[in-house]
C-alpha positions in Angstrom: 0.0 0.0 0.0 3.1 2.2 0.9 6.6 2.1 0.8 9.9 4.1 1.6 13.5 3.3 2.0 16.0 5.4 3.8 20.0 5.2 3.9 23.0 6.4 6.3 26.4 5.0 5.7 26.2 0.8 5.8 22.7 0.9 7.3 19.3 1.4 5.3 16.2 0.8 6.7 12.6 0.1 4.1 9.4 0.5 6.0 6.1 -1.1 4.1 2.3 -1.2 4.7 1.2 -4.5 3.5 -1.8 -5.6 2.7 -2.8 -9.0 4.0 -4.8 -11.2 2.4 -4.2 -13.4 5.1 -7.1 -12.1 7.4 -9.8 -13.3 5.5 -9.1 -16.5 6.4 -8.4 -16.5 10.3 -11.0 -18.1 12.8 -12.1 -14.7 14.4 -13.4 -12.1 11.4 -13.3 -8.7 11.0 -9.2 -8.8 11.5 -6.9 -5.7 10.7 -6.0 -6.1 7.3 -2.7 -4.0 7.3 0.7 -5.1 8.2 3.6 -2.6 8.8 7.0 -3.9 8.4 10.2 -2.4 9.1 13.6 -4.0 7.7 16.8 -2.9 9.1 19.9 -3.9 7.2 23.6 -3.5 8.0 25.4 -3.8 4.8 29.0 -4.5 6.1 27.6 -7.0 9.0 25.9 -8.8 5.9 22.7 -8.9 8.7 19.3 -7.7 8.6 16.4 -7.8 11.1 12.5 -7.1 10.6 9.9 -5.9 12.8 5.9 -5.8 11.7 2.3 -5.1 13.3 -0.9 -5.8 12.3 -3.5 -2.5 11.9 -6.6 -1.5 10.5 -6.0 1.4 8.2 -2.9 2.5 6.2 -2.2 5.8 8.2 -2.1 3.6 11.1 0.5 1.5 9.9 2.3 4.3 8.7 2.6 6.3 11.8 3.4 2.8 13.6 6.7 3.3 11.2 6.8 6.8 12.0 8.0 5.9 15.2 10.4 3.7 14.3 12.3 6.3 12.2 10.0 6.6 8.9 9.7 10.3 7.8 5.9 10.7 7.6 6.2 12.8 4.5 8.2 10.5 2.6 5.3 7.3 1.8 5.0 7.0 -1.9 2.0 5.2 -2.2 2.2 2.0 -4.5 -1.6 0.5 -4.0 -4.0 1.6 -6.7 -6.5 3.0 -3.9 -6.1 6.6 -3.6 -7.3 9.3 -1.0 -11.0 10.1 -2.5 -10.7 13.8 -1.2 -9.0 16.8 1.2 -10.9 15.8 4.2 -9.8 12.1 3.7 -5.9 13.4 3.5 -6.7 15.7 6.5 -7.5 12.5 8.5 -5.0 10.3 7.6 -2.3 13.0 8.5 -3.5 13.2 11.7 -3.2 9.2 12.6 0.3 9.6 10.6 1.2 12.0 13.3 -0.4 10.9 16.1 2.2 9.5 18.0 2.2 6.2 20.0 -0.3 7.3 23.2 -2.6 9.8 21.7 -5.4 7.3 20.2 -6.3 4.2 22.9 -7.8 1.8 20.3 -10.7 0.0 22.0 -12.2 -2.0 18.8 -12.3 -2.2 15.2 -13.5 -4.6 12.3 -12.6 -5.2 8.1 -14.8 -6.2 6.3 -13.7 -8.5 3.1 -16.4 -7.9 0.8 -17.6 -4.9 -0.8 -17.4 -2.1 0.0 -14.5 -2.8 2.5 -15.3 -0.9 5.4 -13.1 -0.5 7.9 -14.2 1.1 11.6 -11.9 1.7 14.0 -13.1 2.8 17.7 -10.5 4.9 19.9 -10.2 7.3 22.6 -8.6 10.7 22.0 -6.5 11.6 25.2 -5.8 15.1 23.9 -9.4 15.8 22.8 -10.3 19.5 23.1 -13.7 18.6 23.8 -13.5 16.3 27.2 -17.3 15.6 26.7 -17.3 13.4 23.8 -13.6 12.1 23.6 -14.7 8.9 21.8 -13.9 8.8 18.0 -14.9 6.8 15.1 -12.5 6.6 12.2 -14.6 5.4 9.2 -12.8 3.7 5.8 -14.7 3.2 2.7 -13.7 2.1 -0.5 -15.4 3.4 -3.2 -14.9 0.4 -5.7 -15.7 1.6 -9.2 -13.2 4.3 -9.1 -10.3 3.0 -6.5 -10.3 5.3 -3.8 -11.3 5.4 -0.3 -12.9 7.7 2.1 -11.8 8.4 5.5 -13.6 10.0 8.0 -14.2 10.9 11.8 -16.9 11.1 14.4 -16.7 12.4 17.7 -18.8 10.6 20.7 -19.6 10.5 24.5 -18.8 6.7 24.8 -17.2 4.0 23.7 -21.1 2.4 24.0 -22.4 5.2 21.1 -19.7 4.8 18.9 -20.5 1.0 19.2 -23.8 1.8 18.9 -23.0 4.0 16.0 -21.0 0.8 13.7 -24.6 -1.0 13.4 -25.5 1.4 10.3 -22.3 2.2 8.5 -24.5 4.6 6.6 -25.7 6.9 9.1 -23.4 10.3 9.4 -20.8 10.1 12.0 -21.6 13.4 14.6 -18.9 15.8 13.9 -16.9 18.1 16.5 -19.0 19.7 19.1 -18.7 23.2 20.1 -15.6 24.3 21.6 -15.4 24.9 25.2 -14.7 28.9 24.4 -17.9 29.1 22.1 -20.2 28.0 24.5 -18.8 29.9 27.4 -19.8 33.0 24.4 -23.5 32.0 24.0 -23.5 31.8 27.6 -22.4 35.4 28.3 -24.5 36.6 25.4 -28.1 34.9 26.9 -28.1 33.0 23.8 -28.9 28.8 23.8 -26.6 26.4 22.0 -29.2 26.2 18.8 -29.1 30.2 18.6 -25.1 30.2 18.6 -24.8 28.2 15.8 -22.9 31.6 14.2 -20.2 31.0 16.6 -19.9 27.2 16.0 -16.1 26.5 15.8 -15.3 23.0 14.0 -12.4 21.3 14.3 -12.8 19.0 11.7 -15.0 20.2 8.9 -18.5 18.1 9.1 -17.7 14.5 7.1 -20.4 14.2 4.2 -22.2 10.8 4.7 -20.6 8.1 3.2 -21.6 6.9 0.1 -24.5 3.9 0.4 -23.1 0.4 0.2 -24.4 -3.0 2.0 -21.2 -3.8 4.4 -22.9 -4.1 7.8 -20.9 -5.1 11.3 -22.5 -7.9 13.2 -22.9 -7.1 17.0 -20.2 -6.9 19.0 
């Protein structure tokens, strides 16, 4: 899916994101399909070692390999799925970036059939909204023109955004107001539904995915 291969001296490294077939057939479903690899060689040693993980989206894998000396702006993508969109980049920069403590992955599932969804459920410990921490990363592949959307919601619960993975097709809830806008309607008399002027967004609201018939079982 994505490759890059960096040198210094006798000692190169290549860092891949795989994907696995493999994960269709295991016992438990819904497997991550991604497997980042890292191969470290020393040339005049004549040695090489490897290191890999198993995640559920590309960006994932990739900042995996960012912290293990990738440069996250240095993946040349070699799959034929491209980034449908802006907002779908946006996203996948910030896993890229995300560093190794930021997200706390609770659950996930990928599907093998069309349209490949992919859900991924995860708290945000730097969240600027403490009251719905909870995200929902969303992958779609839109098959007839090999690319994939990527969005994310924003819940209360780990419960919701369960709740949320039994109809891939509703919206996912985007960022609520920010702390500082609501302490602004406050002062100005005015209720949350009359502020919506002020509403600040920190991720601009993710357009409904497009309709397909991938459906998680219950978890």
């Amino acid at each position: 899916m994505s490759e890059q291969h960096r040198a210094d001296g006798d000692r190169d490294a290549s860092f891949y994101v795989l994907y696995s077939t493999a994960h269709m057939h295991d016992d438990v479903p819904g497997l991550p399909a991604m497997v980042a690899v890292r191969v470290q060689r020393d040339r005049r040693a004549g040695t090489f070692g490897m290191e890999y993980a198993r995640h559920p989206l590309v960006a994932m894998g990739e900042g995996w390999l960012v912290r293990r000396g990738a440069d996250p702006a240095a993946f040349a993508r070699r799959g034929p799925i491209a980034p449908a969109d802006r907002e779908t980049e946006r996203v996948e920069a910030l896993l890229r970036g995300s560093g190794a403590h930021r997200f706390e992955i609770h659950d996930g599932y990928s599907f093998d059939t069309a349209p490949y969804d992919t859900w991924v459920i995860a708290t945000d410990t730097l969240a600027a909204d403490p009251v719905r921490p909870v995200r929902v990363f969303h992958d779609r592949r839109q098959v007839d023109d090999d690319t994939h959307t990527l969005r994310e919601g924003h819940f209360a619960s780990v419960e919701d955004a369960r709740a949320w993975t039994d109809d891939l097709d509703s919206p996912l809830p985007p960022a609520a107001l920010s702390p500082s806008v609501r302490v602004a309607a406050a002062l100005l008399g005015t209720s949350s539904a009359a502020a919506g002027w002020a509403r600040v967004i920190s991720t601009p609201p993710p357009a409904a995915p497009p309709s397909g018939n991938g459906r998680p079982p219950s978890r």
